[in-house]
C-alpha positions in Angstrom: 0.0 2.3 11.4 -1.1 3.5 7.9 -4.6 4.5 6.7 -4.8 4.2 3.2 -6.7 6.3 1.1 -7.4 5.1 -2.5 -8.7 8.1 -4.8 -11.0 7.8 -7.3 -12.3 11.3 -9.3 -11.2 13.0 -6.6 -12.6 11.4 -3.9 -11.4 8.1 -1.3 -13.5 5.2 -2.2 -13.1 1.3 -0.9 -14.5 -1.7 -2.6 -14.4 -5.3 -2.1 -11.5 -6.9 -3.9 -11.1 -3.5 -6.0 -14.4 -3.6 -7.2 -18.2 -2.2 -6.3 -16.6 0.9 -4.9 -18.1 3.1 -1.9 -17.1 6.9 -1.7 -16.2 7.3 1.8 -15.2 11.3 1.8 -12.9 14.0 1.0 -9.1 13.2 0.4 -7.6 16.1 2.7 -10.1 15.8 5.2 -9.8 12.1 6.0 -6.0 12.7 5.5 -6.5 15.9 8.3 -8.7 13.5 10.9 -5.7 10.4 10.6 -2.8 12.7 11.2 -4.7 14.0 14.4 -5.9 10.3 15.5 -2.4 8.9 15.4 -1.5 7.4 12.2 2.6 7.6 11.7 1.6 7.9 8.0 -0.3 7.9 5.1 -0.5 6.4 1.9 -3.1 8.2 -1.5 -3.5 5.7 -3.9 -4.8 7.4 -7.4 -6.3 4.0 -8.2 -7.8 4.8 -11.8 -5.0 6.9 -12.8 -2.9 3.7 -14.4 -6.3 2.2 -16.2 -7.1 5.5 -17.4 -3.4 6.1 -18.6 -3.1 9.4 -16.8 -1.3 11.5 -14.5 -1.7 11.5 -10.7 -4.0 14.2 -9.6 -1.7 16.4 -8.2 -4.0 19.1 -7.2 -5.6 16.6 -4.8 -2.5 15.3 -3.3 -1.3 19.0 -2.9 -4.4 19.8 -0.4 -4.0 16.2 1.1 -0.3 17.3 2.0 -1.2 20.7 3.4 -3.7 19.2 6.1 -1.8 16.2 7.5 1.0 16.7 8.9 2.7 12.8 8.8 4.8 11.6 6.3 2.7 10.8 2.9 3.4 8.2 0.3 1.6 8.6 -2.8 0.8 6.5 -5.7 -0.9 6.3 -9.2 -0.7 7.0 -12.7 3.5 7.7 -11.8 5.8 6.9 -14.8 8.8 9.0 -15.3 11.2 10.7 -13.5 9.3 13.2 -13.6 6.4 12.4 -13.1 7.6 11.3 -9.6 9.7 14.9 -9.2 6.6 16.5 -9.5 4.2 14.2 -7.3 7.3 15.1 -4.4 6.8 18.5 -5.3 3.1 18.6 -4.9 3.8 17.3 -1.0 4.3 13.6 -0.9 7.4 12.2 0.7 7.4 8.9 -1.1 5.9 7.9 -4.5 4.5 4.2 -5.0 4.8 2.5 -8.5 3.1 -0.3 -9.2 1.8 -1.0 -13.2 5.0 1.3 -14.5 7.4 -0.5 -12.6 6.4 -3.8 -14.0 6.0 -2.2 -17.1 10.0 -0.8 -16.8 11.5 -2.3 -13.9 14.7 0.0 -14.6 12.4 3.2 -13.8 12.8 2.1 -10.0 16.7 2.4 -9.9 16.4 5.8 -11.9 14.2 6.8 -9.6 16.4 5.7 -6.4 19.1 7.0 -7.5 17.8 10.6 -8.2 15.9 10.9 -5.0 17.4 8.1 -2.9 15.4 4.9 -2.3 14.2 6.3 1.2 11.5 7.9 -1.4 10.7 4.9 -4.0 8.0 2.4 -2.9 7.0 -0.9 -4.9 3.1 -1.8 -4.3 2.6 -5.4 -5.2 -0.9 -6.2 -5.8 -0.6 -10.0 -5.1 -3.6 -12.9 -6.5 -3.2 -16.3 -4.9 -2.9 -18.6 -7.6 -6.1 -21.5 -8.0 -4.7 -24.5 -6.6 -3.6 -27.4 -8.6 -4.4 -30.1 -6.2 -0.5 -30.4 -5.4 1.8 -29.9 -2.3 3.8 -26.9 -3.9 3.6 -24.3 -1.4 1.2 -21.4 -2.4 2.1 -19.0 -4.8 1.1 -15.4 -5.8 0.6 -13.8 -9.6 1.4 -9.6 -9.4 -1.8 -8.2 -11.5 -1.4 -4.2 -12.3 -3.6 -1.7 -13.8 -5.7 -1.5 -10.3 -6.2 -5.0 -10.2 -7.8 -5.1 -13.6 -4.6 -6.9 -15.7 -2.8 -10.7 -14.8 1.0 -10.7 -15.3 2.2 -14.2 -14.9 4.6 -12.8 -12.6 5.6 -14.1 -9.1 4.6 -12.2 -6.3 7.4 -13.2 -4.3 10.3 -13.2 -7.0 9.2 -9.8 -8.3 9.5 -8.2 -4.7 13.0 -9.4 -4.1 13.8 -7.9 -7.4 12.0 -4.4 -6.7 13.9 -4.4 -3.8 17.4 -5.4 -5.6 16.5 -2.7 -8.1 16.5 0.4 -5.2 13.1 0.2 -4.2 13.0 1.3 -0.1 9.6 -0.5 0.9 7.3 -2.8 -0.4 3.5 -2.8 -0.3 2.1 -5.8 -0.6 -1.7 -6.0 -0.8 -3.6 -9.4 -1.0 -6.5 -8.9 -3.7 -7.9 -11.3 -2.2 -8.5 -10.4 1.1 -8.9 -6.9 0.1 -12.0 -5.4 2.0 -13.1 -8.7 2.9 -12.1 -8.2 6.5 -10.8 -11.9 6.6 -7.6 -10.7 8.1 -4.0 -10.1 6.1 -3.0 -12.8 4.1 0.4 -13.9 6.1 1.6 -16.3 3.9 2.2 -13.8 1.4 3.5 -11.7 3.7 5.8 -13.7 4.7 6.6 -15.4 1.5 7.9 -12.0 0.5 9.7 -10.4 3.9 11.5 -14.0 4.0 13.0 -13.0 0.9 14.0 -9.1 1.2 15.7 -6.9 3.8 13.7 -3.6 3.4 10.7 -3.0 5.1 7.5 -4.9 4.2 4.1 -3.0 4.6 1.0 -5.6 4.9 -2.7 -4.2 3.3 -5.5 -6.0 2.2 -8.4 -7.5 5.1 -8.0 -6.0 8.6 -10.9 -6.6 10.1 -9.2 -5.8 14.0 -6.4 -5.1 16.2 -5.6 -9.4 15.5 -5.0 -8.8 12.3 -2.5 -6.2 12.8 -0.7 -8.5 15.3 -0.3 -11.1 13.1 0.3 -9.4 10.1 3.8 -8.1 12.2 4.4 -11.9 13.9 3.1 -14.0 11.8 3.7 -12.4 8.3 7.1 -10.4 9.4 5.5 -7.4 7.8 7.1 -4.0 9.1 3.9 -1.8 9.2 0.7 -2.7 8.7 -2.3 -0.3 6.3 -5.8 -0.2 6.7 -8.7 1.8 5.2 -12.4 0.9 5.2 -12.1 -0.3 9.5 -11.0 3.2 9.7 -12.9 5.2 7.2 -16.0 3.4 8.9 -14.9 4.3 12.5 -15.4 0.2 13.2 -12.2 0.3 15.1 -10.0 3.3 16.4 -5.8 4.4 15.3 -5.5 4.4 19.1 -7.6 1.0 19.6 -5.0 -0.8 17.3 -1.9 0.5 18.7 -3.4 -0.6 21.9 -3.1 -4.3 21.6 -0.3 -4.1 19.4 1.8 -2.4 22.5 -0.3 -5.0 24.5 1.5 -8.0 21.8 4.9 -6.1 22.7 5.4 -4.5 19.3 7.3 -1.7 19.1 4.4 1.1 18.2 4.7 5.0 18.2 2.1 6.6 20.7 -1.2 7.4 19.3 
């Protein structure tokens, strides 16, 4: 179970298909509350950091890290080597690449193999392609740059090769469904963890404890993120877990 907190100027904001964004509070706050509610982790997403062409903030993920006390994954703006040493160094556990990996698909096996691929996660930000009145099965374009810039890329071919490259976990988000609360989009999920052996993390259009079940049995995902249901206190950490023990998923304690 993994709130999400995408950062904008400092602050965690949510949006309807990464647009018309809604500050909903303080980074480390929100970060503090989750960790104490039950969330096994945490993911910060810088979201304007890549379509601004700058650095994560790190000074915001540093007080993030010092108030919850979970494993945190963060995200943004991340292009070198570096870049990642010193997002690790300012707390997080795991850095996420998105636009740069596209960009340079070889930065995720340098970056694997200096800090091990435990610590590299791909985010896939995943459009369904407009259908073309055929039988093909549905297919997903990657679009980087916070959902701003089309790539032509396959969703699903591009995630087996992240994880072929080193990367340890894929998050796939469905722009789509994102904040729309129509529930994860599973055949994406599982049009990508059919194809790749590490673990798959599902985002984009909880709207309840369903969602999450499904996003596990029906989309194979691994873990399953969240943000505005729990920014908004519409459902609970603990409520979630509940009927996802009640499914028989394997789910830490909240």
């Amino acid at each position: 179970m993994i709130p999400c907190l995408d950062v904008a100027g400092g602050r965690v904001v949510k949006g309807t298909r990464f647009v018309d964004l809604v500050d909903e509070g303080d980074p480390p706050e929100l970060a503090e509350r989750y960790a104490r509610e039950g969330a096994d982790e945490l993911v910060f997403l810088d979201i304007t950091a890549a379509p601004e062409g700058r650095a994560t903030l790190l000074d915001v993920v540093e007080r993030t890290a010092r108030r919850a006390f979970v494993p945190l994954t963060v995200g943004g703006g991340v292009r070198t080597v570096g870049e990642m040493r010193d997002v690790l160094r300012a707390g997080a556990d795991k850095v996420s690449f998105n636009t740069a990996a596209v960009s340079d698909p070889a930065l995720v096996s340098r970056c694997a193999a200096r800090f091990g691929r435990q610590a590299v996660v791909v985010a896939i930000d995943a459009r369904r392609r407009t259908d073309d009145g055929t039988d093909r099965e549905p297919a997903w374009d990657v679009v980087v740059k916070g959902g701003r810039e089309a790539t032509g890329v396959d969703a699903a071919e591009w995630a087996q090769r992240a994880a072929e490259l080193g990367a340890g976990e894929l998050l796939v988000t469905s722009m789509d469904r994102d904040g729309t609360r129509a529930g994860f989009d599973t055949a994406l999920l599982r049009a990508i963890s059919s194809r790749v052996t590490v673990p798959v993390i599902a985002s984009g259009g909880a709207s309840g404890p369903a969602d999450f079940v499904a996003a596990v049995v029906e989309g194979g995902a691994d873990a399953v993120l969240a943000a505005s249901i729990f920014h908004r206190r519409i459902h609970s950490i603990a409520e979630v877990k509940r009927v996802m023990v009640a499914a028989g998923l394997p789910v830490r304690a909240a």
